[in-house]
Structure formats: structure tokens, C-alpha cells
GUPALO-450784 format. One record per residue (C-alpha): x, y, z; residue number from 1. Coordinates in Angstrom, 3 decimals, padded with zeros to 6 digits. Layout:
# residues N
LODO        u        v        w drenfi
LODO        X        Y        Z    NUM
...
//
This chain:
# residues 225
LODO        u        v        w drenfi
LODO  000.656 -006.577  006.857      1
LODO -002.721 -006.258  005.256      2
LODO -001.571 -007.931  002.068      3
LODO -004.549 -010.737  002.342      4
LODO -006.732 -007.904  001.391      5
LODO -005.813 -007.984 -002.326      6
LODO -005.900 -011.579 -002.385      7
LODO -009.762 -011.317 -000.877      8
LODO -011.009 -008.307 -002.894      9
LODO -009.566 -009.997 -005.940     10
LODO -011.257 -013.223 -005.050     11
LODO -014.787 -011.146 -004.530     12
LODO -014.181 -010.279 -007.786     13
LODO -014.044 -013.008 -009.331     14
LODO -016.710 -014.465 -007.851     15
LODO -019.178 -011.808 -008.769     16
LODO -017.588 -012.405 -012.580     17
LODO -018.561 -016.263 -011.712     18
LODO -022.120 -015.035 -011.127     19
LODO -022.293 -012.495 -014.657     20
LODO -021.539 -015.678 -016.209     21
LODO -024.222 -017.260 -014.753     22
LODO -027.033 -015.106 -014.199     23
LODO -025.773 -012.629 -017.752     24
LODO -024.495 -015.424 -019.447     25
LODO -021.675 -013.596 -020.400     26
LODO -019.326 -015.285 -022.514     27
LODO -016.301 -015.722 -020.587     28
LODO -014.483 -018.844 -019.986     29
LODO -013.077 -019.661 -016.432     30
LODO -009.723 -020.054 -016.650     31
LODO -009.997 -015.970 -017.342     32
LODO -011.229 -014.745 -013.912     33
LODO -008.247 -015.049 -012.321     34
LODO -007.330 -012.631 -014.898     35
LODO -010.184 -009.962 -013.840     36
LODO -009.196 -010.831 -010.027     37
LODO -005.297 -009.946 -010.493     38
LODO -006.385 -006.441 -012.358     39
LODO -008.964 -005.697 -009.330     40
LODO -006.114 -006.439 -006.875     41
LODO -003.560 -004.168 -008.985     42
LODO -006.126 -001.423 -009.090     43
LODO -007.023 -001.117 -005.205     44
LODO -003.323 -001.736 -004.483     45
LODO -002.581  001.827 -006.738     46
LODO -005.439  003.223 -004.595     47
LODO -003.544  002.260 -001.272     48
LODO  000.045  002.525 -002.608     49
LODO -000.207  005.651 -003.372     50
LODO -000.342  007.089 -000.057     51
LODO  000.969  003.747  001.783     52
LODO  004.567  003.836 -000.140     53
LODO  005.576  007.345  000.827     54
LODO  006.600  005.999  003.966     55
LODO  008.891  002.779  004.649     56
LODO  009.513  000.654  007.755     57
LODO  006.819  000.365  010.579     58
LODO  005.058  003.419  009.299     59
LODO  004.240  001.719  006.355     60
LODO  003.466 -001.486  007.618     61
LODO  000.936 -000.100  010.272     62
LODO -000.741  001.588  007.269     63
LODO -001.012 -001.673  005.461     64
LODO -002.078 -003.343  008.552     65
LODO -004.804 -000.375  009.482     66
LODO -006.103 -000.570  005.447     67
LODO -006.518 -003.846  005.944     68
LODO -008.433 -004.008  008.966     69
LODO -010.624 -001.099  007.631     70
LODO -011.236 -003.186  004.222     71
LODO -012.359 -006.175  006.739     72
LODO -014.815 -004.294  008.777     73
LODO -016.384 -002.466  006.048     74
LODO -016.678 -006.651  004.812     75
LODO -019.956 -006.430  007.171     76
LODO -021.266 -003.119  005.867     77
LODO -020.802 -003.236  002.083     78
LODO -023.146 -006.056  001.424     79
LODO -023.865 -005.067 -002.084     80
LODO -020.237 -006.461 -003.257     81
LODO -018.499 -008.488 -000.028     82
LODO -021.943 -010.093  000.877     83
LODO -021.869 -009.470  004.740     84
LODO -021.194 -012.035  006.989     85
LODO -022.487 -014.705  004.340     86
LODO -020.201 -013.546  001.936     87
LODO -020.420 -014.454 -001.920     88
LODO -020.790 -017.961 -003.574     89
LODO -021.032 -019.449 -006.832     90
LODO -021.078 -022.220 -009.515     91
LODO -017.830 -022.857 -011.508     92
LODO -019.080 -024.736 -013.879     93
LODO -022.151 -022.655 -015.762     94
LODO -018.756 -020.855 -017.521     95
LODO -017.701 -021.544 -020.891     96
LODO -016.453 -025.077 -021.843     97
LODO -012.628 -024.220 -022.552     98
LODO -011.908 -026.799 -025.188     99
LODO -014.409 -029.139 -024.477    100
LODO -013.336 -028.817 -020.452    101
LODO -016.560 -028.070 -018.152    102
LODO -014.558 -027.659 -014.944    103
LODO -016.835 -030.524 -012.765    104
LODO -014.244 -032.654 -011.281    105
LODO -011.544 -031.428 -009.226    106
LODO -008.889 -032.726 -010.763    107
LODO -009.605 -029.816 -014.185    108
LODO -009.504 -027.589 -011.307    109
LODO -006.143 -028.711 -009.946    110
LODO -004.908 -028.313 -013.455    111
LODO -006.355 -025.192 -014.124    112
LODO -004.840 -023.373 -010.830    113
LODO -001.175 -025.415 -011.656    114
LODO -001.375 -023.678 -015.094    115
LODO -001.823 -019.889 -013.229    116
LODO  000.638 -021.155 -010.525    117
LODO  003.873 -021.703 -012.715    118
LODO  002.692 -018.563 -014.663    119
LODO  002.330 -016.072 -011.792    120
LODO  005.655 -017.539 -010.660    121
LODO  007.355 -016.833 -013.774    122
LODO  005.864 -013.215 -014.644    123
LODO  007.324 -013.380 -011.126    124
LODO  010.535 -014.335 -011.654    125
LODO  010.881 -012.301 -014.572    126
LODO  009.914 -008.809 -012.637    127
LODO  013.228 -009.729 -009.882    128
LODO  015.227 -010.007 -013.128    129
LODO  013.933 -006.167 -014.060    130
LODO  015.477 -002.614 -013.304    131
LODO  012.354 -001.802 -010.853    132
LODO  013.224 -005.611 -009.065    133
LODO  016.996 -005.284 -009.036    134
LODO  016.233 -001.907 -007.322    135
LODO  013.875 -003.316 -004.679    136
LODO  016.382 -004.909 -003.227    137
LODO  018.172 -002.009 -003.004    138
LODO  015.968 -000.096 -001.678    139
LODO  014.899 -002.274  001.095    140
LODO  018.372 -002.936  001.833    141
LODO  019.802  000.728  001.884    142
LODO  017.081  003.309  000.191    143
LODO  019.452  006.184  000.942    144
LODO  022.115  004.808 -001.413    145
LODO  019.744  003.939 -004.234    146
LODO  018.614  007.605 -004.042    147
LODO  021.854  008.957 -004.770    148
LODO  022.261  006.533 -007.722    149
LODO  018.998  008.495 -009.089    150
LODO  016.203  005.944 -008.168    151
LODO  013.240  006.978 -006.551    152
LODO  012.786  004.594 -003.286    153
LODO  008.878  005.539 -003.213    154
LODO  008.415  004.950 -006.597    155
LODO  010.106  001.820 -006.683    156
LODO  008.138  000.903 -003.589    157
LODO  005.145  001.555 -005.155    158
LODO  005.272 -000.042 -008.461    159
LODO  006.314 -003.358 -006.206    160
LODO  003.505 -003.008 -003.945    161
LODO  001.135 -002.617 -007.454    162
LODO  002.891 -005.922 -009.011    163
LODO  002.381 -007.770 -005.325    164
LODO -001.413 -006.552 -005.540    165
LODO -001.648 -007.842 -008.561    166
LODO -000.528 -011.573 -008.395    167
LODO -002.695 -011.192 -004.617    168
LODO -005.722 -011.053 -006.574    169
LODO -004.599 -013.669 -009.091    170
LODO -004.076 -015.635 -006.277    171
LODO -007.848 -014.784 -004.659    172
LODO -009.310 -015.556 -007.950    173
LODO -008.035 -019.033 -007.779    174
LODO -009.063 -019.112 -004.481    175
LODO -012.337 -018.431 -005.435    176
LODO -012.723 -021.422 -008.259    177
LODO -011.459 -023.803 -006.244    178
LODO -013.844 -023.314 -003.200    179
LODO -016.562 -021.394 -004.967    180
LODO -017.348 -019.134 -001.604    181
LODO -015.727 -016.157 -000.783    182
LODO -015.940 -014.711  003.012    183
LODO -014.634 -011.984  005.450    184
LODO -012.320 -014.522  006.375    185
LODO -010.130 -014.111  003.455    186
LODO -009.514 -010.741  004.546    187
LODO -008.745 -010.517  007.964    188
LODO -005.401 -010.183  009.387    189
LODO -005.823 -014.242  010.455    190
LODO -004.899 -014.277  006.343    191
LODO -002.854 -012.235  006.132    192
LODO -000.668 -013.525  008.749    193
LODO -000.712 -016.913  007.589    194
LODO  001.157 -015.207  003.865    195
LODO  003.792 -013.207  006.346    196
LODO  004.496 -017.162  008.086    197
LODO  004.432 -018.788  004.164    198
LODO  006.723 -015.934  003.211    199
LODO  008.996 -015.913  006.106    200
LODO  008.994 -019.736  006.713    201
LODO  012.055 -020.207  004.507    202
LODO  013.715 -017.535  003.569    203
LODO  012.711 -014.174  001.904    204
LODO  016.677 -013.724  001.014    205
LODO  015.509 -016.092 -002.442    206
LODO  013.276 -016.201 -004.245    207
LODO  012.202 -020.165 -003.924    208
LODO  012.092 -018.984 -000.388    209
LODO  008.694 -018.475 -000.264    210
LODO  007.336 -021.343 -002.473    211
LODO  009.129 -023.660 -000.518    212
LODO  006.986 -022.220  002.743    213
LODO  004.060 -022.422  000.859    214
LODO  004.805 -026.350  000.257    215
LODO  005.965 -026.622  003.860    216
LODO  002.713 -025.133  005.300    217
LODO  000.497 -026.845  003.629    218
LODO  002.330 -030.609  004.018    219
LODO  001.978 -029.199  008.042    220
LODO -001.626 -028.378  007.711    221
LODO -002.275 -031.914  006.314    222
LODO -000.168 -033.986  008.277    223
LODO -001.608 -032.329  011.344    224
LODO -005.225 -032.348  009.895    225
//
């Protein structure tokens, strides 16, 4: 619960990066921010995870679901970097050319967030394949066991949460370049519920599981749009 959080506060991010660029002229190219919105995401989600992960079960998911509604009330309060109820916009395109690419039409955009799709999905792929992912299964399946093998269920909670936070605000970043507008709305549990349905929508037993809800909620969305 709460997870749409990271994906919003990374997206915030990059949209204030989106207006350096512009107003600073810093030299960055685009295709970075999602970049500087995936280590924003990582860094609040070690904030929160590091009281959030002692627990498991409901306790932690009424934790993440109470951060989460904090993060999008203080959206109306902390005006300075989530904008208020306007929230934070932008222009993609005063960025960098990346090799001669100025990010105008939509379809360099489409590109661009297919590039950090099959990436994110294969950084992670590759974490499931590692110690830490073997032994979230484990723990989520039977943390008591996993203990006596020597693992540390809260640690391995934790550095799974920081990976998830991570790829939340990759995700938010993207979000941000595609609709160049960030809101309160891509905070509130109305988000984050939608990622539980994506997740849960086929399967969290695989790991295609998810991408295949993703796919499936969006052809619904359209076809019923």
C-alpha cells in the first residue's frame, strides 16, 4: 500500500530536474532523469524502510498505507517542491539533443520510455536471480525458516522495499516526460491501488505476472475509453 508514493516523489523529481534544465540550462540530456527520479525514490524508500520493514504482514502494510497518505496531504502544504494543488509542469524538449534527438514528437518519447522499460525489467529480473531475491521469497513465504538458515527477514525486507523504491521512481520519471505535469494525483492511494490491481491482475507467483497486468489494464482502459 502506499507504493505510488515513490513513483510520484520520483516523478516530482524529475520534473523539477526538467525545469534546472530549462531555467539553469544545465547540461543534462533527458533520457537521464529517469535516472535522478529512480535514486530520489530509492532514497525516501531507505527513509521509510527503515522503520516500515521491522514489521511484516498488516502492520507493515498499514504503515505503508499511513506514509503514503501523509506524503499526499503534505502534497497541499509543501508547495515549494510538490506545487500544491497545481502541481509541477514542464517542457521536455529545452533538454539536451541526445544524438541529434530533440524529444518533440511522441513517437522519440515512446522510444525513449521502451528503452527504460526493458531495462528496469531486466535490472529486474536480474535482482530475483540474486541471494537477497531468492531470499524474498523465502521470507514472504515462511520468514521463520529463513531465520534459522541465518538470513535476516528485516533486512531482506528492506533492501527489497529500497530496490522497489527505486524502479517506482524510475517509473515516475517516465511518467513525468511523457505527460510533462506532475500532480497530487500520482500520489494518492487512487495510484497506488491501481499498481496493487496491475500487480495482482495476473499473478504475483511469476514474475511476467505483473507485466502481463500491466498490458491487460491498459488494453481495458482503452477498449473501454
Amino acid at each position: 500500500f502506499g507504493h505510488a508514493v515513490y513513483m510520484g516523489l520520483g516523478g516530482f523529481m524529475a520534473m523539477h530536474v526538467m525545469n534546472w534544465i530549462e531555467y539553469d540550462e544545465l547540461p543534462i540530456p533527458l533520457p537521464m532523469l529517469p535516472l535522478f527520479a529512480g535514486l530520489f525514490g530509492l532514497g525516501f524508500a531507505m527513509i521509510i524502510g527503515a522503520f516500515s520493514t521491522r514489521k511484516a504482514g498488516t502492520v507493515f502494510a498499514m504503515i505503508s498505507l499511513g506514509v503514503g497518505e501523509l506524503v499526499a496531504a503534505c502534497s497541499i502544504i509543501i508547495v515549494v517542491f510538490l506545487g500544491g494543488e497545481e502541481g509541477i509542469s514542464g517542457d521536455r524538449t529545452y533538454g539536451l539533443p541526445f544524438f541529434g534527438i530533440e524529444f518533440i514528437k511522441q513517437i522519440e518519447v515512446y522510444y525513449l520510455i521502451s528503452f527504460w522499460l526493458m531495462l528496469s525489467a531486466l535490472l529486474m529480473y536480474l535482482f530475483s536471480r540474486t541471494p537477497v531475491g531468492r531470499m524474498a521469497n523465502a521470507v514472504r513465504d515462511n520468514p521463520e525458516r529463513a531465520q534459522f538458515l541465518g538470513y535476516s527477514a528485516r533486512w531482506v525486507r528492506f533492501y527489497s522495499f529500497v530496490a522497489s523504491g527505486f524502479f517506482a521512481g524510475i517509473a515516475g520519471g517516465l511518467f513525468a516526460i511523457n505527460y510533462e505535469i506532475v500532480t497530487e494525483e500520482n500520489l494518492n492511494t487512487a495510484s497506488s491501488g491501481v499498481i496493487l490491481l496491475v500487480t495482482f491482475l495476473c499473478g504475483v507467483g511469476f514474475f511476467f505476472g505483473p507485466i502481463i497486468g500491466a498490458i491487460a489494464f491498459t488494453l481495458f482502459q482503452t477498449v473501454s475509453g
